[in-house]
N, CA, C and O atoms as a CHARMM CRD file, in Angstrom:
* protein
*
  368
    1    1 UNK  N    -10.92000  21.24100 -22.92400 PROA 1      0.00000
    2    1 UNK  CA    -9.92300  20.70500 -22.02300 PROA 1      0.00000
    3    1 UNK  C     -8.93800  19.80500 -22.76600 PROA 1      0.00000
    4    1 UNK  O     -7.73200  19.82500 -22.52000 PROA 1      0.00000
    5    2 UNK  N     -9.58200  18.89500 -23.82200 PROA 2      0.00000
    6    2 UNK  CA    -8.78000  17.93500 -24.40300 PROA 2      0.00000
    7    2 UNK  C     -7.36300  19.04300 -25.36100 PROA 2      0.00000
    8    2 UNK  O     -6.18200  18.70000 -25.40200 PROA 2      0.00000
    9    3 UNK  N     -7.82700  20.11300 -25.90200 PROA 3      0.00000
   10    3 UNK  CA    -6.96500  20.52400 -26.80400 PROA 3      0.00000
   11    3 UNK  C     -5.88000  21.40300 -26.05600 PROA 3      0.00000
   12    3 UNK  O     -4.79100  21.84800 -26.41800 PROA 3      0.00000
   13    4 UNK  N     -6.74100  21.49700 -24.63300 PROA 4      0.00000
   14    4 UNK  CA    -5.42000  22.34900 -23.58500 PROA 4      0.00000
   15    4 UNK  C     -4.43000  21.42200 -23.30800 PROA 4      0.00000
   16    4 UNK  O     -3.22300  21.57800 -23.49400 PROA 4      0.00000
   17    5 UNK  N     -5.15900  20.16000 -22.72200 PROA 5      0.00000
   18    5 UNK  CA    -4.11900  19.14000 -22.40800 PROA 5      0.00000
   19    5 UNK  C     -2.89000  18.72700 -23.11100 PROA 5      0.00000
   20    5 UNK  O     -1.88600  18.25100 -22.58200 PROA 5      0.00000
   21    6 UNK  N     -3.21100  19.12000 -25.19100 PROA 6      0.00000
   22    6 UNK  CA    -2.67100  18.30300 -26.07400 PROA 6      0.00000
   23    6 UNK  C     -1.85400  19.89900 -25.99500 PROA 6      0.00000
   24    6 UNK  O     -0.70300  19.60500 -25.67200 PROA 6      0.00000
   25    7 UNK  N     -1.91500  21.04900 -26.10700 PROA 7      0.00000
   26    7 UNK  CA    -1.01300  22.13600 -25.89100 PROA 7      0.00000
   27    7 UNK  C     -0.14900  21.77700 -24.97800 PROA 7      0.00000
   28    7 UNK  O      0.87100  22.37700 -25.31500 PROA 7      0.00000
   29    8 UNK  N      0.06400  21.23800 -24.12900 PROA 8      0.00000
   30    8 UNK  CA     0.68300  21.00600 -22.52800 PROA 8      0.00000
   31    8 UNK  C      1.54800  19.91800 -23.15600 PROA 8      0.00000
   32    8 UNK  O      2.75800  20.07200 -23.32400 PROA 8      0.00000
   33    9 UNK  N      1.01600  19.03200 -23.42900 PROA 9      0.00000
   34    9 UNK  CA     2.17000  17.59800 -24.26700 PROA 9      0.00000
   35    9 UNK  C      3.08900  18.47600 -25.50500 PROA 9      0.00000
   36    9 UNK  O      4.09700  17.85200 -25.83800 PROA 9      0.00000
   37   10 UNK  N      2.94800  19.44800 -26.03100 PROA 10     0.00000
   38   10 UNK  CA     3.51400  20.11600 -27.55900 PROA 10     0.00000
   39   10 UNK  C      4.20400  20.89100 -26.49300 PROA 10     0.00000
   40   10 UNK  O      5.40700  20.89200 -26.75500 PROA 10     0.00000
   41   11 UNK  N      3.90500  21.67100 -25.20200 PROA 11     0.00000
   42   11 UNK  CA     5.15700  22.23500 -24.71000 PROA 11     0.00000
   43   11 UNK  C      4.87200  23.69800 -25.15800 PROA 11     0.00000
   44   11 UNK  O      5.74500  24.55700 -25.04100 PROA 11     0.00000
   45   12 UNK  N      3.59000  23.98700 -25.69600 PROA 12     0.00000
   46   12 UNK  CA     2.63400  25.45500 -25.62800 PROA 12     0.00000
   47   12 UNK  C      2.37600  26.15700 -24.37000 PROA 12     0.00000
   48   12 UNK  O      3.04200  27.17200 -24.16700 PROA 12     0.00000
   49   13 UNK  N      1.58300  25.81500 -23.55400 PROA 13     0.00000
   50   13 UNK  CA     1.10800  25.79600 -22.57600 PROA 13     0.00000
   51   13 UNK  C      1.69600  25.56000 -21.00200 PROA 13     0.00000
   52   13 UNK  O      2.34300  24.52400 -20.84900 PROA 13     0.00000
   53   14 UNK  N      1.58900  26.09500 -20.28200 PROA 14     0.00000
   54   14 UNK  CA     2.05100  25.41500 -18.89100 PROA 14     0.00000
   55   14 UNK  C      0.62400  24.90000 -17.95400 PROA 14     0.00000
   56   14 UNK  O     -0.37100  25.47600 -17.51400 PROA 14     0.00000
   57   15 UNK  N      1.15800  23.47000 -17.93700 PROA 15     0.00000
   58   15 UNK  CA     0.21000  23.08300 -16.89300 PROA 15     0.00000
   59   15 UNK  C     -0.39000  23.67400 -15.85300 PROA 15     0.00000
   60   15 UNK  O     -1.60700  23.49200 -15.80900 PROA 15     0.00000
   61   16 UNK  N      0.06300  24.30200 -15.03100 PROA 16     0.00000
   62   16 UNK  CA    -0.20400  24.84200 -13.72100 PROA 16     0.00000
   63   16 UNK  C     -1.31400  25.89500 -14.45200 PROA 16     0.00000
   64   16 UNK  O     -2.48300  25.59600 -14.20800 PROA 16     0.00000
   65   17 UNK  N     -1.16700  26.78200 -15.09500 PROA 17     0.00000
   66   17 UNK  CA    -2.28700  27.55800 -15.83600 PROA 17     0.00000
   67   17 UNK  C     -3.51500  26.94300 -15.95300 PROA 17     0.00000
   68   17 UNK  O     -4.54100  27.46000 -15.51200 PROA 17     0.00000
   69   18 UNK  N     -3.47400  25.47200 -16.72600 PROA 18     0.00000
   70   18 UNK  CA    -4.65100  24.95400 -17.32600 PROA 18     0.00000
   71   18 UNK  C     -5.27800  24.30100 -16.01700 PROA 18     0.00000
   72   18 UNK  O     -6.49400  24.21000 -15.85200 PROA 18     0.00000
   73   19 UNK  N     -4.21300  23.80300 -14.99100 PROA 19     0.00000
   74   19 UNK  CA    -4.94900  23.01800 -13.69400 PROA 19     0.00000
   75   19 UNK  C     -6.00800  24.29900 -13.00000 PROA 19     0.00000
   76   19 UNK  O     -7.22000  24.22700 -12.79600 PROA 19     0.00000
   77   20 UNK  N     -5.16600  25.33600 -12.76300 PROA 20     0.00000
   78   20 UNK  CA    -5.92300  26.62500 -12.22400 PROA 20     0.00000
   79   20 UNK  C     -7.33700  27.18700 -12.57500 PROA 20     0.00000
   80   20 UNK  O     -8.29400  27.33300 -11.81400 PROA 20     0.00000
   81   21 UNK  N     -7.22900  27.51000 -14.10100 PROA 21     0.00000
   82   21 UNK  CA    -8.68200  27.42900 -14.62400 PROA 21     0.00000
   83   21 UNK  C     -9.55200  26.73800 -14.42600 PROA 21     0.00000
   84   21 UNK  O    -10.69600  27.08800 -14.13600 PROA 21     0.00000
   85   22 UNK  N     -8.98300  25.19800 -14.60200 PROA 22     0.00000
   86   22 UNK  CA   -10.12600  24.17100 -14.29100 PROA 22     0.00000
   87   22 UNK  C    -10.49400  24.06500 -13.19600 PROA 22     0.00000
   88   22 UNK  O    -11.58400  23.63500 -12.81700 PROA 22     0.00000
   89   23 UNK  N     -9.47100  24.51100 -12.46800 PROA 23     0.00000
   90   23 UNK  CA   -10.11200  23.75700 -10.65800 PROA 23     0.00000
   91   23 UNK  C    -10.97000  25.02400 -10.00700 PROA 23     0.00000
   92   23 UNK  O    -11.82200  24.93700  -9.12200 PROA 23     0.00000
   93   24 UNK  N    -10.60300  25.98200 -10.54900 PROA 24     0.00000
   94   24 UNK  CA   -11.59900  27.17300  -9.88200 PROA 24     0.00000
   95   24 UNK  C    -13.41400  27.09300 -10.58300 PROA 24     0.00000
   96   24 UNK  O    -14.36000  27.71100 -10.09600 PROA 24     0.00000
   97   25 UNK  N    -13.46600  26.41100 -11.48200 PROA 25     0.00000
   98   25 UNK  CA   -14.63600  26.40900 -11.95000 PROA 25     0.00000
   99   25 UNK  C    -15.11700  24.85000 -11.36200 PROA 25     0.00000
  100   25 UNK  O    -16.33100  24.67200 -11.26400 PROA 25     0.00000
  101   26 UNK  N    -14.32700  23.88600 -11.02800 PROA 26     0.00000
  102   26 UNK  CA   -14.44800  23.12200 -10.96900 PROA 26     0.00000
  103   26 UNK  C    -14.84800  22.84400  -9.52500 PROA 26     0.00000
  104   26 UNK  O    -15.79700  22.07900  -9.35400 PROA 26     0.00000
  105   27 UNK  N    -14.25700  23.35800  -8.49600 PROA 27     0.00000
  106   27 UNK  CA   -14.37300  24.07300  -6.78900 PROA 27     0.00000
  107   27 UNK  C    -15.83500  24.55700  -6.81600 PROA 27     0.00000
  108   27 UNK  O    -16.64300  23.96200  -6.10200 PROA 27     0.00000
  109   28 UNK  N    -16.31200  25.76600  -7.71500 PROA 28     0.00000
  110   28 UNK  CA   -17.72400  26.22100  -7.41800 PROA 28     0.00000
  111   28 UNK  C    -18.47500  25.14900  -7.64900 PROA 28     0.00000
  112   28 UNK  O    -19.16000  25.05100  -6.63000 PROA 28     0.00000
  113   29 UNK  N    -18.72800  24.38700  -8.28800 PROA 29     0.00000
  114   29 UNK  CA   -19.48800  23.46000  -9.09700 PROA 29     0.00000
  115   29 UNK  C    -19.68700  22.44700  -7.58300 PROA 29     0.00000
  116   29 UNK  O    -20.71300  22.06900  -7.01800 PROA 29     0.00000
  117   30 UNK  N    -18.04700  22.20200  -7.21700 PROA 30     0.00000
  118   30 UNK  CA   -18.09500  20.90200  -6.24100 PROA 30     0.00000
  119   30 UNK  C    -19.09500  21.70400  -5.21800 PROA 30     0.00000
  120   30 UNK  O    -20.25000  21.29300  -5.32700 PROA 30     0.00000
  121   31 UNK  N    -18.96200  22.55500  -4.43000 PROA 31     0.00000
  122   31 UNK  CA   -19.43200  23.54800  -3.51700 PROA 31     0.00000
  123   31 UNK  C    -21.14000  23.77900  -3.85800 PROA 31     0.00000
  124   31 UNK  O    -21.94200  23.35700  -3.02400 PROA 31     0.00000
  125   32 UNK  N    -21.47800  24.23600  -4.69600 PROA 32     0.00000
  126   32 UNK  CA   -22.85500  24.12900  -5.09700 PROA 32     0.00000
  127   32 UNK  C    -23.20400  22.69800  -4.71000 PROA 32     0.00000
  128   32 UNK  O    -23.94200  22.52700  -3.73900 PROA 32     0.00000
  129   33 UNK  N    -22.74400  21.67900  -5.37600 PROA 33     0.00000
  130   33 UNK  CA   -23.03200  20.46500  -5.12000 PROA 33     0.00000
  131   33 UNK  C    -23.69400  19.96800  -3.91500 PROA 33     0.00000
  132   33 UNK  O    -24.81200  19.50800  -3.68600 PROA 33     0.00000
  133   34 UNK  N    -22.56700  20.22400  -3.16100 PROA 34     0.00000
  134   34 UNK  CA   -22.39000  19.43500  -1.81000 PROA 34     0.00000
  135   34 UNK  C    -23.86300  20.44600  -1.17600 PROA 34     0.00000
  136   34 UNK  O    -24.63500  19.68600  -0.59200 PROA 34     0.00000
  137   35 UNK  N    -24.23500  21.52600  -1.17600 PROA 35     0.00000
  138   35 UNK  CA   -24.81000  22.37100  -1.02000 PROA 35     0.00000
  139   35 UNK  C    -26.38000  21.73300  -1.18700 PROA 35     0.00000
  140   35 UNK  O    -27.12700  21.56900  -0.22300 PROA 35     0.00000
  141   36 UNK  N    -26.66600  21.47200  -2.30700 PROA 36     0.00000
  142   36 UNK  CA   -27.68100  20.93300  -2.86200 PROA 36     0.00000
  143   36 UNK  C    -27.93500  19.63300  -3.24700 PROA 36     0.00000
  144   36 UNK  O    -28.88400  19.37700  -3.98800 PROA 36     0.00000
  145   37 UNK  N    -27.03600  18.60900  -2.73800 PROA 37     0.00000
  146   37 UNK  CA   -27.40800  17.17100  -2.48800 PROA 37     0.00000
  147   37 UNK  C    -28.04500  17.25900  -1.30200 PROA 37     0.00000
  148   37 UNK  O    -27.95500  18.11100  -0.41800 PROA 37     0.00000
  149   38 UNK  N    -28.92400  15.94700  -1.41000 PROA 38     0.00000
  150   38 UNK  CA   -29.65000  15.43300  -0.50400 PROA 38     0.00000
  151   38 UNK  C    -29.27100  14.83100  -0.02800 PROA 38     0.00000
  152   38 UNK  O    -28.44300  14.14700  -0.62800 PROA 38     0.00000
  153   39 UNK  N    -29.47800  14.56300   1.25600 PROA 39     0.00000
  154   39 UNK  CA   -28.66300  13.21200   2.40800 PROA 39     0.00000
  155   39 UNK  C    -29.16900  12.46000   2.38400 PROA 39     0.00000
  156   39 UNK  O    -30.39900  12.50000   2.41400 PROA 39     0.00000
  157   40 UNK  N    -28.40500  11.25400   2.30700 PROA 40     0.00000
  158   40 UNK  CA   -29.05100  10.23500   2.39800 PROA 40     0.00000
  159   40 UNK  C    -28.95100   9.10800   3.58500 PROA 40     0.00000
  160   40 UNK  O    -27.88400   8.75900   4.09100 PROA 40     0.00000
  161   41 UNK  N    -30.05600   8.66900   3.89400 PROA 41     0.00000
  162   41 UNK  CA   -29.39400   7.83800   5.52300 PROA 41     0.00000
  163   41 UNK  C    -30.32500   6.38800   5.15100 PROA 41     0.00000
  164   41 UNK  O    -31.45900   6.00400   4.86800 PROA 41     0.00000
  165   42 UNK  N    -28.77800   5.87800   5.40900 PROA 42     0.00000
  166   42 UNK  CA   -29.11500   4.03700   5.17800 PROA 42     0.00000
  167   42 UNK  C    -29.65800   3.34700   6.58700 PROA 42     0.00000
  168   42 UNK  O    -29.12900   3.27700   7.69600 PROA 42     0.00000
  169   43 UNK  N    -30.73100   2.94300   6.16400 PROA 43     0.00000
  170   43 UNK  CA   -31.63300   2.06600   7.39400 PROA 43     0.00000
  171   43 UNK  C    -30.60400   0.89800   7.57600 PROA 43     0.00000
  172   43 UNK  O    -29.77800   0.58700   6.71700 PROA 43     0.00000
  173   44 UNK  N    -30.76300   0.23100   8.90100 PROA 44     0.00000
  174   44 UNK  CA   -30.60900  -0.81100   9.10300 PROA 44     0.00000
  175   44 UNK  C    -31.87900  -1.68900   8.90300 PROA 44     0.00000
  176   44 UNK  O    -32.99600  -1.28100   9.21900 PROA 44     0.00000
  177   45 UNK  N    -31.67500  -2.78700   8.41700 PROA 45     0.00000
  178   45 UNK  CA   -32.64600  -4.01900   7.94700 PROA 45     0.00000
  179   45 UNK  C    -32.79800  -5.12900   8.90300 PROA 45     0.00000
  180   45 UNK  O    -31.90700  -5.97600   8.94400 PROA 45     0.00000
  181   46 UNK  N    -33.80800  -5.22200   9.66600 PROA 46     0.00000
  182   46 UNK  CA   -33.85500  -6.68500  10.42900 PROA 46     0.00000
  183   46 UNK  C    -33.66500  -7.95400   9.90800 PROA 46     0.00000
  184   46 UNK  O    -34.44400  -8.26800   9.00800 PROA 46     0.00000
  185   47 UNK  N    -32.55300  -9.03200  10.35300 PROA 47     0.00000
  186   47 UNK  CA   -32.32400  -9.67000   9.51300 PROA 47     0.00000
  187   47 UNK  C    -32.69800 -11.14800   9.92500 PROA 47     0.00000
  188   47 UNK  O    -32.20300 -12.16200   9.43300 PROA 47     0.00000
  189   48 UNK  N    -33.75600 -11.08600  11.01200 PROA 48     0.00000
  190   48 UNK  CA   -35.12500 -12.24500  11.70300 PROA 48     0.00000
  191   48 UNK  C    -34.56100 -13.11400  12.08500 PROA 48     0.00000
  192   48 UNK  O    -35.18700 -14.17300  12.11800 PROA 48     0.00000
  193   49 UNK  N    -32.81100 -13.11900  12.66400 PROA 49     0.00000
  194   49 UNK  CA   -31.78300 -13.89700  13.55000 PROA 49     0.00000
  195   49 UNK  C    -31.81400 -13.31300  14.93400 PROA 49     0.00000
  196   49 UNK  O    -32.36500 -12.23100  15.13800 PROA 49     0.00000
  197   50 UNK  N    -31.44500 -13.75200  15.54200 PROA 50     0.00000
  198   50 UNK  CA   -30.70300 -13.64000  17.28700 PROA 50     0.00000
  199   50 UNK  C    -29.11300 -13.39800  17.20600 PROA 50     0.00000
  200   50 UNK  O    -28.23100 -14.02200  16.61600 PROA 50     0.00000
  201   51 UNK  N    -29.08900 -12.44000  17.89200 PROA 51     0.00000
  202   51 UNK  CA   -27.13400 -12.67200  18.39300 PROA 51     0.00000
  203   51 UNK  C    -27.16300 -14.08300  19.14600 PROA 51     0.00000
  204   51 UNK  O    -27.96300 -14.41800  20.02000 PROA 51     0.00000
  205   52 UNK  N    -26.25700 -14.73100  18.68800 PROA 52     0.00000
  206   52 UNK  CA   -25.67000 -15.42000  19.48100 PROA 52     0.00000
  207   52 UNK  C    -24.88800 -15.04200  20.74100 PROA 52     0.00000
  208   52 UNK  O    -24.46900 -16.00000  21.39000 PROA 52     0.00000
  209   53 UNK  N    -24.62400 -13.83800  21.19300 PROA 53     0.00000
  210   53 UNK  CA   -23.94700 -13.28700  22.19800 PROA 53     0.00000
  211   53 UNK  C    -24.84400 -12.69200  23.63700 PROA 53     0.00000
  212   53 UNK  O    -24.50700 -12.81000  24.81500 PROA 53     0.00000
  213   54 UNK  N    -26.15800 -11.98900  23.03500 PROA 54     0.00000
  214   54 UNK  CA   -26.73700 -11.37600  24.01500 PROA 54     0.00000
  215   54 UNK  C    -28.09300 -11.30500  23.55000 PROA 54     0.00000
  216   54 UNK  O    -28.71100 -10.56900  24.32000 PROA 54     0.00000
  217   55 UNK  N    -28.77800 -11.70700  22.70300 PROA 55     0.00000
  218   55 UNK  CA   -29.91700 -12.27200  22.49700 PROA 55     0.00000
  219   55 UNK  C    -31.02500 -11.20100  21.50700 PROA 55     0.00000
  220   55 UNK  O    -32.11500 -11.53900  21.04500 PROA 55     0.00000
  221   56 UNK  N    -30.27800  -9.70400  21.35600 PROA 56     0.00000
  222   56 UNK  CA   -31.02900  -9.00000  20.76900 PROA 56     0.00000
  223   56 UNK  C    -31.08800  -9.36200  18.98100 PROA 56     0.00000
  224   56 UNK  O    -30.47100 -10.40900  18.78400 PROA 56     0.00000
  225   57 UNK  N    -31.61100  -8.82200  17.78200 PROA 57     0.00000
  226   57 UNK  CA   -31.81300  -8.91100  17.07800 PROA 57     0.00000
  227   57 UNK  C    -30.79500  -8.84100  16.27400 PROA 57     0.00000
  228   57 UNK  O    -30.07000  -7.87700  16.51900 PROA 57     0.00000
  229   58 UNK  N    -30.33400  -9.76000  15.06000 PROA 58     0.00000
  230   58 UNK  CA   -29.74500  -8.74500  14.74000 PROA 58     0.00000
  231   58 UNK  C    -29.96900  -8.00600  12.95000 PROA 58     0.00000
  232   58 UNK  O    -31.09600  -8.07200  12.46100 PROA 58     0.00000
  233   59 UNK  N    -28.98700  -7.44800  12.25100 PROA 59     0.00000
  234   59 UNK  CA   -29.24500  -6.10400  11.27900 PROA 59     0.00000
  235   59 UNK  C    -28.83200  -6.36600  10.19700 PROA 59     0.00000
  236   59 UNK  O    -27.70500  -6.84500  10.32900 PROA 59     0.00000
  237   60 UNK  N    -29.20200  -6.30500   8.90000 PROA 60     0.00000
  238   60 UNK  CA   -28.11200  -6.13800   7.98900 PROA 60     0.00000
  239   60 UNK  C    -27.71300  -4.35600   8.02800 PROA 60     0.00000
  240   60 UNK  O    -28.44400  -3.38600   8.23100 PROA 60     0.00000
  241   61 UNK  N    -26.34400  -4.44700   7.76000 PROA 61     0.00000
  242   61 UNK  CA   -25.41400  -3.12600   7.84600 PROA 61     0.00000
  243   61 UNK  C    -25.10800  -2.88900   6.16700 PROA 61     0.00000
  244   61 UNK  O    -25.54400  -3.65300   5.30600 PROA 61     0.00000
  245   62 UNK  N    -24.64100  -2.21300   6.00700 PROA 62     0.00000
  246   62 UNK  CA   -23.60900  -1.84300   4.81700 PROA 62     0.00000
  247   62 UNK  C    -22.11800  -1.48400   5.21700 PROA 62     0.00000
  248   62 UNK  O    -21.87500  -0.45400   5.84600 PROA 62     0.00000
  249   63 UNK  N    -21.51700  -2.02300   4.98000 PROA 63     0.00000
  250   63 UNK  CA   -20.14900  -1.82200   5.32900 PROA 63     0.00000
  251   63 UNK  C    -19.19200  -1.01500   3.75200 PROA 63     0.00000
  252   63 UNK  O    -19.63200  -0.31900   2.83700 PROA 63     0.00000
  253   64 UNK  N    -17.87700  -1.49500   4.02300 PROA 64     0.00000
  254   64 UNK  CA   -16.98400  -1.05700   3.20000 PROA 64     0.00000
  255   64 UNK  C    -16.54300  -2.26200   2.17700 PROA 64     0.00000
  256   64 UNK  O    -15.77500  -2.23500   1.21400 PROA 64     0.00000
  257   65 UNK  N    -17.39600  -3.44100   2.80400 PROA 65     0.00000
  258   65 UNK  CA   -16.71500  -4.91000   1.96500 PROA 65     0.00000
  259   65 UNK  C    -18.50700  -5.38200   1.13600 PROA 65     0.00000
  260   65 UNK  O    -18.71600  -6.42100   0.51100 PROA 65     0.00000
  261   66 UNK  N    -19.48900  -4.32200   1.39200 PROA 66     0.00000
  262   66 UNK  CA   -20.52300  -4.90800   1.18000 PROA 66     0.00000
  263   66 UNK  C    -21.60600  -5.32500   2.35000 PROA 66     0.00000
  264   66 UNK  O    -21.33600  -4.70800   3.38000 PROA 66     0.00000
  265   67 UNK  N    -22.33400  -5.87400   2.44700 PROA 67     0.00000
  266   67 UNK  CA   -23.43300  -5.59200   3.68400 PROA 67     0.00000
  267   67 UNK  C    -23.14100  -7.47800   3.90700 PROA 67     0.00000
  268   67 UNK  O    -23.00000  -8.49200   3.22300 PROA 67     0.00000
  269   68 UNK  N    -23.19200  -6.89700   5.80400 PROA 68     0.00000
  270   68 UNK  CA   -22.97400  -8.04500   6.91000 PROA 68     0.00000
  271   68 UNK  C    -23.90000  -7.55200   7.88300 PROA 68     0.00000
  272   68 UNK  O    -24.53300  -6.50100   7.98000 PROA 68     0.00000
  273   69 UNK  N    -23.78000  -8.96900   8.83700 PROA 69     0.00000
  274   69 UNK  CA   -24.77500  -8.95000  10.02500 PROA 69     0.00000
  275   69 UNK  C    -23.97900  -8.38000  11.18100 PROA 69     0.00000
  276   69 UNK  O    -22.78900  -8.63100  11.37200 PROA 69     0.00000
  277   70 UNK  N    -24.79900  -7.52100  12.00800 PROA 70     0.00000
  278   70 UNK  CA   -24.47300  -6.75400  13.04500 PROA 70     0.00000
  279   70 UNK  C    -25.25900  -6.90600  14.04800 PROA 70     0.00000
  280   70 UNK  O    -26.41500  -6.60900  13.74300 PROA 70     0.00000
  281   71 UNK  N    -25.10900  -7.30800  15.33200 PROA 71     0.00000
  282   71 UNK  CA   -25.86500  -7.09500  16.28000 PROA 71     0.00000
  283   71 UNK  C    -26.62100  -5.74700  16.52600 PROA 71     0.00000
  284   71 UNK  O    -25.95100  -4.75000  16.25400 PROA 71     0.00000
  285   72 UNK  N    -28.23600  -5.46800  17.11500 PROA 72     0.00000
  286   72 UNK  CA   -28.85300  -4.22000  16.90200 PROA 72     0.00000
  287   72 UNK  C    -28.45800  -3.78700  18.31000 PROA 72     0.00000
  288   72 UNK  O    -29.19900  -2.85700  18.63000 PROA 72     0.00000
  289   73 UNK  N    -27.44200  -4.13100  19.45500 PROA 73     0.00000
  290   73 UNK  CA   -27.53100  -3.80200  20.32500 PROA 73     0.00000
  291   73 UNK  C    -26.12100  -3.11800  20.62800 PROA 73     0.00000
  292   73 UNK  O    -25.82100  -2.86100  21.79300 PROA 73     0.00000
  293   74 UNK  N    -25.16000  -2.79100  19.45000 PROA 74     0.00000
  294   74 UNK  CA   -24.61900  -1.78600  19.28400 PROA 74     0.00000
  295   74 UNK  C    -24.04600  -0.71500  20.18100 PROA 74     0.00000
  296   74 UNK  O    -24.90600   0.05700  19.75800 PROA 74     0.00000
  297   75 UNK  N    -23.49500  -0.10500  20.87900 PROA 75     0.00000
  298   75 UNK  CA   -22.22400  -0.65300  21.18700 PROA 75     0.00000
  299   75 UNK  C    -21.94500  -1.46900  21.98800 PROA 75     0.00000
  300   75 UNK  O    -20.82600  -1.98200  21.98700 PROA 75     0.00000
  301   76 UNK  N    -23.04300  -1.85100  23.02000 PROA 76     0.00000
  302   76 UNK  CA   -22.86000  -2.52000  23.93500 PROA 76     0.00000
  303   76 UNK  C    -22.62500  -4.25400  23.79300 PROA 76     0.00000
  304   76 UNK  O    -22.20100  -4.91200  24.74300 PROA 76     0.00000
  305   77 UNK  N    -22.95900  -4.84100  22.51100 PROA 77     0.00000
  306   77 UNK  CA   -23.13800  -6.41300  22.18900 PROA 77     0.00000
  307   77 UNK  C    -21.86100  -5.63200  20.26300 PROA 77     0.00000
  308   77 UNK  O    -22.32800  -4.88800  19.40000 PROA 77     0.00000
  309   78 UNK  N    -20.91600  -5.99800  20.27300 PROA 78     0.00000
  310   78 UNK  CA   -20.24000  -5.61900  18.83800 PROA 78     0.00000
  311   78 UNK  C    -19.89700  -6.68800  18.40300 PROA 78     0.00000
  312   78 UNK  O    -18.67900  -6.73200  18.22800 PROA 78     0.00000
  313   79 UNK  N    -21.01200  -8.60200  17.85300 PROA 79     0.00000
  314   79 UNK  CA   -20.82300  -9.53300  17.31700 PROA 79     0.00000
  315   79 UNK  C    -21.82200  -8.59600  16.01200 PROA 79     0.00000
  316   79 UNK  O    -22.79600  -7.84400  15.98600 PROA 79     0.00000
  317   80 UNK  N    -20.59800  -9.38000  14.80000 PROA 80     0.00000
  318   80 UNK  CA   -20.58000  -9.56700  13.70200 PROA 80     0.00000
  319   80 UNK  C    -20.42500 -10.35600  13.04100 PROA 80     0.00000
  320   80 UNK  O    -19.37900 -10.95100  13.30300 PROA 80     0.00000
  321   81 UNK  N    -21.14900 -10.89000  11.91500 PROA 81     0.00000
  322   81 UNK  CA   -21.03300 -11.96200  11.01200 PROA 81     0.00000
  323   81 UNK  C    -21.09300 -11.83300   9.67800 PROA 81     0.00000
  324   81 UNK  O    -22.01500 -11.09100   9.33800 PROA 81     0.00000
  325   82 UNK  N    -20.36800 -12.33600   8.66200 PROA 82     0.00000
  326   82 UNK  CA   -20.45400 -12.40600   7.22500 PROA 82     0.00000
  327   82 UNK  C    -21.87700 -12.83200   6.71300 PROA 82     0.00000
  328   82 UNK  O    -22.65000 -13.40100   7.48400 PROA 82     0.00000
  329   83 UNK  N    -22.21600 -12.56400   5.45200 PROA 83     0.00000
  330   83 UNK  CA   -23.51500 -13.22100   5.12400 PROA 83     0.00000
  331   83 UNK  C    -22.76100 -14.41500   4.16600 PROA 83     0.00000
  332   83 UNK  O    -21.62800 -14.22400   3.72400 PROA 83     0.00000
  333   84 UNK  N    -23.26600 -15.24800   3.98800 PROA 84     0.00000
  334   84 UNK  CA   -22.69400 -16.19900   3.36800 PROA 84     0.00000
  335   84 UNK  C    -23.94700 -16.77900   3.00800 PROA 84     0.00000
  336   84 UNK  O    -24.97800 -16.75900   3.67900 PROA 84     0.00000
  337   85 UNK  N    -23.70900 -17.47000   1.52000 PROA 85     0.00000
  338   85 UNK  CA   -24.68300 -17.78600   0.78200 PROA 85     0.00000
  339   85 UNK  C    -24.02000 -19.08100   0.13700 PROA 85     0.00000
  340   85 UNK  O    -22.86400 -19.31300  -0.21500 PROA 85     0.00000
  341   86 UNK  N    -25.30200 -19.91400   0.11300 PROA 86     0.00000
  342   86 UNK  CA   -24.57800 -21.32000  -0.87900 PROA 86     0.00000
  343   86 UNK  C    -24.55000 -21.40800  -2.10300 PROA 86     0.00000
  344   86 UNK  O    -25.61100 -21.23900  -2.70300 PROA 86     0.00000
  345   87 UNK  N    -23.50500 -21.65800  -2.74400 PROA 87     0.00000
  346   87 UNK  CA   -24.04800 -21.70300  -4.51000 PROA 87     0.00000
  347   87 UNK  C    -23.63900 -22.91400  -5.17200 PROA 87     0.00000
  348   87 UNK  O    -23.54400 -22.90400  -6.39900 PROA 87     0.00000
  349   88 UNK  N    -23.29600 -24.32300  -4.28100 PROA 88     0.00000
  350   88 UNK  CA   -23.43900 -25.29100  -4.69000 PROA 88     0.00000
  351   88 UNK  C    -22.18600 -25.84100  -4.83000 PROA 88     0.00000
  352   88 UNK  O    -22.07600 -27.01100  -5.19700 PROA 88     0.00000
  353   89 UNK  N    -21.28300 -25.19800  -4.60300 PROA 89     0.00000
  354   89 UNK  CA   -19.81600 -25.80600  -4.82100 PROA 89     0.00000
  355   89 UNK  C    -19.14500 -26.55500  -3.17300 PROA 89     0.00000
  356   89 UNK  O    -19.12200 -26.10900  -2.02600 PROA 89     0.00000
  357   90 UNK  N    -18.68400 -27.81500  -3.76800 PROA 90     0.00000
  358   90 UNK  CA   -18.35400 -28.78900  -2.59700 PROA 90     0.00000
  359   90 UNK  C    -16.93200 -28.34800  -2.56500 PROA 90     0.00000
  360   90 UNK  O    -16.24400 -28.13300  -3.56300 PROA 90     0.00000
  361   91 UNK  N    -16.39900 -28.18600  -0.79700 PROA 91     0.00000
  362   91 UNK  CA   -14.92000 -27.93100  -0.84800 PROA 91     0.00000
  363   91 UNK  C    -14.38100 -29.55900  -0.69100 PROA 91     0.00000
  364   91 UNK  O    -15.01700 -30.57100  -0.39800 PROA 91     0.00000
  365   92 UNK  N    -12.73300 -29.33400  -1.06000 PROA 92     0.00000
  366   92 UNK  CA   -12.30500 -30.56300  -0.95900 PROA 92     0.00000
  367   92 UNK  C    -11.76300 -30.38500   0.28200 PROA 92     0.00000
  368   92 UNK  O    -11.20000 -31.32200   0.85000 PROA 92     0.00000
């Protein structure tokens, strides 16, 4: 691939050729893949608090920013909280 690429910069080669090759081998590969991964399913974690809202339990989640607290009573109770941790620094 590296010496196709460096053909393509010298003006040998046309890109669209070298993208084509690669992506058709590259498509089966993804396809097999997806085929033969395993799923994976993330538990929710009891996190031995109360909602403050409606009294059920609540979860650690995994989110998109990293894992926060979620109420387990989902959709019906939707309080959320950051986890926040101390590490010793005083604000002014």
């Amino acid at each position: 691939m590296e010496k196709d690429l460096d053909r393509i910069e010298e003006g040998s080669k046309e890109w669209r050729e070298i993208i084509s090759v690669f992506y058709e081998d590259f498509e089966k590969r993804l396809e097999k893949a997806e085929e033969e991964i395993e799923k994976v399913e993330v538990r929710d974690e009891p996190a031995g608090v109360s909602c403050e809202k409606c009294g059920h339990e609540m979860v650690y989640k995994m989110g998109r920013y990293g894992k926060f607290l979620a109420c387990s009573n989902f959709p019906d109770c939707r309080n959320t909280k950051p986890i926040l941790k101390e590490i010793g620094v005083k604000m002014s």
